[in-house]
Each structure stands twice: as C-alpha cells, then as structure tokens.
C-alpha positions in Angstrom: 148.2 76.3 119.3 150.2 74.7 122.2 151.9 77.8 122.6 149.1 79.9 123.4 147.3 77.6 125.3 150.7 77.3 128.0 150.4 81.5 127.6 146.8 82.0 128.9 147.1 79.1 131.5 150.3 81.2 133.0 148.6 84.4 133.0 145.5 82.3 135.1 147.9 81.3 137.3 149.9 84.2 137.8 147.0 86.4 137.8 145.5 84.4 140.8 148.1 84.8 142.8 148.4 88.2 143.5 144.5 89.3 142.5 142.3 89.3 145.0 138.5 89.9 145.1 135.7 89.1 147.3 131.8 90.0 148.2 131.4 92.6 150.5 128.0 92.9 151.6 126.7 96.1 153.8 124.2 95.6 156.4 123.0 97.3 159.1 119.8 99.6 160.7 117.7 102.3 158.6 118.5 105.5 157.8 122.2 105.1 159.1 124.1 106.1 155.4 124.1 102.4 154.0 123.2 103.9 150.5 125.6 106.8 151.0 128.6 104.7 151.9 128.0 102.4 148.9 127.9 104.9 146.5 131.0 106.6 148.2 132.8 103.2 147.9 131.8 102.3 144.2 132.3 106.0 143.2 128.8 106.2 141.2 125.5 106.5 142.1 123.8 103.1 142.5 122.1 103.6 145.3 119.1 106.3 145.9 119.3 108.0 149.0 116.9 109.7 151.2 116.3 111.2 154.8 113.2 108.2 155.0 113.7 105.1 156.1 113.1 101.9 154.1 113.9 103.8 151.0 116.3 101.2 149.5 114.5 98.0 148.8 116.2 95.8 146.8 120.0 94.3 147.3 122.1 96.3 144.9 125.6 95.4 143.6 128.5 98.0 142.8 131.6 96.4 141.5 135.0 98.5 141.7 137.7 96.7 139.5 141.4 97.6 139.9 144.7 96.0 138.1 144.8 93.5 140.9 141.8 93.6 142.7 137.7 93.1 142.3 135.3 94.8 144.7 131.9 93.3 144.6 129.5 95.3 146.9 125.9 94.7 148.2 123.8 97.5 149.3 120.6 96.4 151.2 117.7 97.4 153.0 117.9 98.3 156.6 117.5 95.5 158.9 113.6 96.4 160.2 110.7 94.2 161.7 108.5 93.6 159.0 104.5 94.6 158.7 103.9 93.1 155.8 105.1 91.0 153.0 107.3 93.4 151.2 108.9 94.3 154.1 109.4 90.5 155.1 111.1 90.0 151.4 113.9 93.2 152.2 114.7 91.8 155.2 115.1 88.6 153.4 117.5 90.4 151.0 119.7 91.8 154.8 119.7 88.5 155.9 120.6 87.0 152.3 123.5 89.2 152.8 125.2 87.6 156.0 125.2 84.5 154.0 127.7 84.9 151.1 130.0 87.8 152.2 134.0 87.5 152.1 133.8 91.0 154.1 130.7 92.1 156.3 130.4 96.2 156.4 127.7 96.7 159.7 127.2 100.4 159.4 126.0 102.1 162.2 126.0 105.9 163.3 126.3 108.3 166.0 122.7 108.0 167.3 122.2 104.5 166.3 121.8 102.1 169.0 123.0 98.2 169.4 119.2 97.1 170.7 117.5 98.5 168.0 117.8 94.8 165.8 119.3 92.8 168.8 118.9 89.5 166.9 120.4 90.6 163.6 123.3 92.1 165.3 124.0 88.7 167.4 123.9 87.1 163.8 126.8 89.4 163.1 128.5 88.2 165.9 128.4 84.9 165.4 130.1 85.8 161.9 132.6 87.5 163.7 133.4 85.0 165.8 133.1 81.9 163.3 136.3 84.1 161.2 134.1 86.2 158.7 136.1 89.6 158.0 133.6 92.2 159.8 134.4 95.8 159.2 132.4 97.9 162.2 131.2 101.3 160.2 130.6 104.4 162.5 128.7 106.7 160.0 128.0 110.4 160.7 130.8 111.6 162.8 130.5 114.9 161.1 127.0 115.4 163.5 128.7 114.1 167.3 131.8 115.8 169.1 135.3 114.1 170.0 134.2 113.0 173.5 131.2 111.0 172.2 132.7 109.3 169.2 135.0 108.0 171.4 132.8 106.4 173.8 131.1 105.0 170.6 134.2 103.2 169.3 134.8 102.1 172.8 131.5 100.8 173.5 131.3 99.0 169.9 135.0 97.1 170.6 133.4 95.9 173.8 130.1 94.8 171.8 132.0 93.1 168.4 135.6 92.5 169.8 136.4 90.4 167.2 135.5 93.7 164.4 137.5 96.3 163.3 136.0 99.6 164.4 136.0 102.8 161.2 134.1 105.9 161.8 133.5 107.5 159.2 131.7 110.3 157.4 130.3 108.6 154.1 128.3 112.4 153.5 131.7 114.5 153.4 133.5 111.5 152.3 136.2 111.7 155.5 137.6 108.0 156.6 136.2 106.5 153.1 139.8 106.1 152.0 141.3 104.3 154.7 138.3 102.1 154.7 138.5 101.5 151.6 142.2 100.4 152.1 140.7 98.1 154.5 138.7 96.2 152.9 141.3 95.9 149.9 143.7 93.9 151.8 140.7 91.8 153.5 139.5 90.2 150.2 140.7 86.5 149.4 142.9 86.0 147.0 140.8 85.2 144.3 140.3 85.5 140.0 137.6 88.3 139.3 133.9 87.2 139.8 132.6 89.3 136.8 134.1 91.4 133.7 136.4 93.6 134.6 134.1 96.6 132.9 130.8 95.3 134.4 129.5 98.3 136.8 126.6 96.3 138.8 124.1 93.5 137.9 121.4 95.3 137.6 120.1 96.2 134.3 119.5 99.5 133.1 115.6 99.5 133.6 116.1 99.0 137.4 117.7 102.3 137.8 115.2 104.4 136.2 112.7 102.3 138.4 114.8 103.5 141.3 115.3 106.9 140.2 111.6 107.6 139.8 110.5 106.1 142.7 113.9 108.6 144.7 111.7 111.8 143.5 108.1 110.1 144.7 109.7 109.7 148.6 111.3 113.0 148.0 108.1 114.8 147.3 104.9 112.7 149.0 104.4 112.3 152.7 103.0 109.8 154.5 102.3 106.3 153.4 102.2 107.6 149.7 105.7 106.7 149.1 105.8 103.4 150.8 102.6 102.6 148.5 104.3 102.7 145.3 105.9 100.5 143.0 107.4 101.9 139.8 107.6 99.7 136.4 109.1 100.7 133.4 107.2 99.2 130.7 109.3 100.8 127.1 113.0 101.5 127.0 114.3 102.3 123.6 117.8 103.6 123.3 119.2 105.2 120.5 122.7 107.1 119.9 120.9 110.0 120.7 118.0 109.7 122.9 116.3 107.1 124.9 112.5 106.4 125.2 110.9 105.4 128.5 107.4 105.0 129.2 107.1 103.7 132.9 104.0 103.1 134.9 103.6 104.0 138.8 101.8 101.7 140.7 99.5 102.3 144.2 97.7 100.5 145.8 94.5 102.2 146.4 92.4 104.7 144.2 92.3 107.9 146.3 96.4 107.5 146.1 96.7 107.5 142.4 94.9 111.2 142.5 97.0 112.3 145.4 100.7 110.9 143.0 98.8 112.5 139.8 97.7 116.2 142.1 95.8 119.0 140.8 95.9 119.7 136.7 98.8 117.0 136.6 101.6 118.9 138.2 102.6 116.9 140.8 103.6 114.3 138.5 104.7 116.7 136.0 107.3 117.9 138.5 108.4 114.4 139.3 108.7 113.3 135.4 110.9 116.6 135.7 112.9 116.0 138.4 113.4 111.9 137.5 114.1 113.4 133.9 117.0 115.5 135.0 118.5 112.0 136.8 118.4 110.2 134.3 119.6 111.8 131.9 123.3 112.2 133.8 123.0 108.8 134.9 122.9 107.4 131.3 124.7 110.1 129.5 122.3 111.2 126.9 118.9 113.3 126.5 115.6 111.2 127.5 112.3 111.6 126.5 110.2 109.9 129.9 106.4 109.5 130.1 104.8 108.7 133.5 101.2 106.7 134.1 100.0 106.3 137.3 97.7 102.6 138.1 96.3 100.8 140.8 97.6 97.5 141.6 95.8 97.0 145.0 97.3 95.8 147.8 100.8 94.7 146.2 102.8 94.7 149.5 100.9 92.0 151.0 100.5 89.9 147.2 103.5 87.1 146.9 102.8 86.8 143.2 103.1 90.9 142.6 106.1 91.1 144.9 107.9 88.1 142.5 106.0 90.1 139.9 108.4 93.4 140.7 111.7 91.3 141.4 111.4 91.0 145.0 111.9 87.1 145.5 115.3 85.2 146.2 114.8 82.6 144.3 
C-alpha cells in the first residue's frame, strides 16, 4: 500500500513540473472571427458561426489536451453596448472573461477599429500592463493587402505595447499554428484543470440548442433571429439513434408564423438542415422534432434569461 502511494505522489510531482495548462479566454468586437478562431484552435466545432453579429451568446469552453499540456478555451460574445437584458448578460459573460484568464486572445481584424469598445479595450490594457499574458489577434488577413496589414500590426504595437501582435487567417487556417505555439509556451506550469478526455463543459443538449438556433440566423432576417431562444425539452440516446424533441421560442405571435412559414416549410427546412448537423456532430442518425412557442418578451425577463442558462451565478 505504501508503495503505491510514494508511486502516484511521484508521478503528481513529476507531472507538475513539466505540464503546463491554463485558461485562455477570447475576447474581442462582433463579427471579427472569435467563433472561427476557437474552433480552429480546439479542432472541433464548438462554436456556431455566422456572417451576423451577436450570434454567439453564451461563453463556450474547448479544451485541447496534449502529453504535457491542457488548453482550456473560452469563446464569448462580442464585446457590444447592450439594449436590453440579454444583451447586458453576454456582455457579462466578455467581461467574466478578463477575470480568470492565464492568457487573453483580443481578436480583432482588418476593418476592425480600436474605438469601437474604447472602454473594454482599456480593460485590456490594464491586464497587459498589470502582467496578464495578452496575445493581440489580427483576423482576416486573407481580405487586406501587405501595405495595410502592416500599418495594422504597427498601429496595434503602439496601442497594446505590452501584447504580442499575430495576424492571422482563422478562415483558411494561415498563422493558427504558430499561434497556437504561442500560447503553448505562455500557459503556467500547472496539473490539468479537467479529464484529460473531457472536450468542453457544456453538455450535449447545449449544442443541439446552438445548432438549431445556427440554421434560424442562417435563414430569417431581421429581428427574427435575435427573437429566439431554442430549448430542447427530450434527448434520448440509444446505440443507434438519438431522440430530440426541442421547442423554439419567440417572443411575439406574428413571429412564431413567420419561424413556422407557409404549409410548415420553413421550419421543415431548418429541422433539415439542424438534422444534417447534428447528426455529424454526435456521430449517429437523429430523429429531431421542432415546436415553435411564444415566450413573450424573454430578452428583457431576468427569471427567463436564468431560465435558459444566461446568469453567472
């Protein structure tokens, strides 16, 4: 018995010595690849991406394990002035994110500018400055030319001196590597934080919320999307198959028709299309049934909002 307890306190020891991990929380405007660059990072899609803003909501976590090293990434919603109470709550979750990070990603891109969330980005300063590793991300090269980029990487040394500056193409994965290297030897050293299998923290109901609600912004306009909340209410999993009966939520009557659309089919297509995602995200052949219900004004109730998993506490 002696014996193996000296064993596993020697492999503790030795183990934290040379294995490092950390959190590494990305932050930054809308609609500048924050999604992308996770998912390019973790090597799986966690994230749903779309060309409209505010489309991640939540702060999602990626883990990337190695021999001698844990990853543990944050993806969260673009740092925006909030209209309303959901929108107060995600940029809770951005600011959530300056607070526990062993390594800060702030993306930005090409057309991005640095007065577009002045006061978040002086936040990020003070991080810098107070010895927070912060890793300055310059998405989208792919869309700008030489001369440009590198008045960008020159103006963004001036603006976070104390940041390493990365530009990157998350899309066409060009930079992701040595970025990646980057943040490797930046983490603590530290024992793993979670199981070195463990993929996220997020259970498997989450994604096929996210998932469903991808195909809604891909295929409404207008406020539509930005209405709805989806809930999946039955998810039973066999070897073979797996069961989901999830529910849409809008907030206003006339909305539900416009989501359900003429004979059904504009929620038969996005059953289809959310179908088809699911099904390589998890492996296996689903059976998915979609309801659509009114939950009025759910953006501006606290108790819904804690309801659907956006609260801190």
């Amino acid at each position: 018995m002696r014996r193996w307890i000296w064993i596993s306190r020697w492999i503790m020891e030795n183990v934290t010595k040379s294995h490092r991990s950390g959190f590494v929380n990305i932050v930054g405007n809308p609609n500048v690849g924050k999604s992308t660059l996770m998912n390019a990072l973790v090597g799986e899609r966690l994230s749903i991406i779309t060309s409209k803003a505010q489309t991640t909501r939540h702060r999602i976590m990626g883990i990337v394990n190695g021999e001698d090293f844990q990853i543990v990434y944050s993806d969260t919603p673009g740092v925006l002035k909030p209209s309303y109470k959901l929108q107060e709550q995600m940029l809770e979750f951005s600011r959530s994110a300056l607070v526990d990070a062993d390594v800060l990603l702030y993306v930005t891109d090409v057309q991005d500018t640095a007065d577009r969330n002045a006061d978040f980005l002086e936040k990020v300063k003070r991080m810098a400055q107070g010895g927070t590793r912060v890793l300055l991300v310059i998405n989208k090269i792919d869309l700008t030319t030489q001369e440009t980029l590198e008045n960008l990487v020159a103006f963004w040394n001036r603006t976070l001196p104390e940041a390493q500056v990365y530009p990157i193409s998350a899309k066409e994965r060009f930079g992701v590597e040595q970025l990646f290297a980057a943040i490797k030897d930046a983490l603590p050293v530290c024992p793993p934080f979670f199981a070195k299998d463990q993929l996220t923290d997020k259970p498997s109901r989450f994604f096929v919320d996210e998932i469903i609600r991808e195909k809604i912004l891909l295929n409404y306009d207008k406020e539509i999307p930005y209405s709805v909340e989806v809930e999946v209410e039955q998810f039973l999993e066999d070897e073979k198959l797996i069961r989901i009966m999830a529910v849409i939520y809008v907030e206003r009557e006339s909305q539900k028709g416009i989501i359900i659309g003429r004979q059904g089919h504009a929620l038969k297509k996005v059953g289809a299309q959310a179908r088809k995602d699911i099904e390589a995200f998890f492996g296996k052949q689903v059976y998915l049934e979609l309801f659509v219900k009114v939950d009025r004004d759910w953006r501006s109730s606290q108790s819904r909002l804690k309801h659907y998993g956006y609260d801190l506490n």
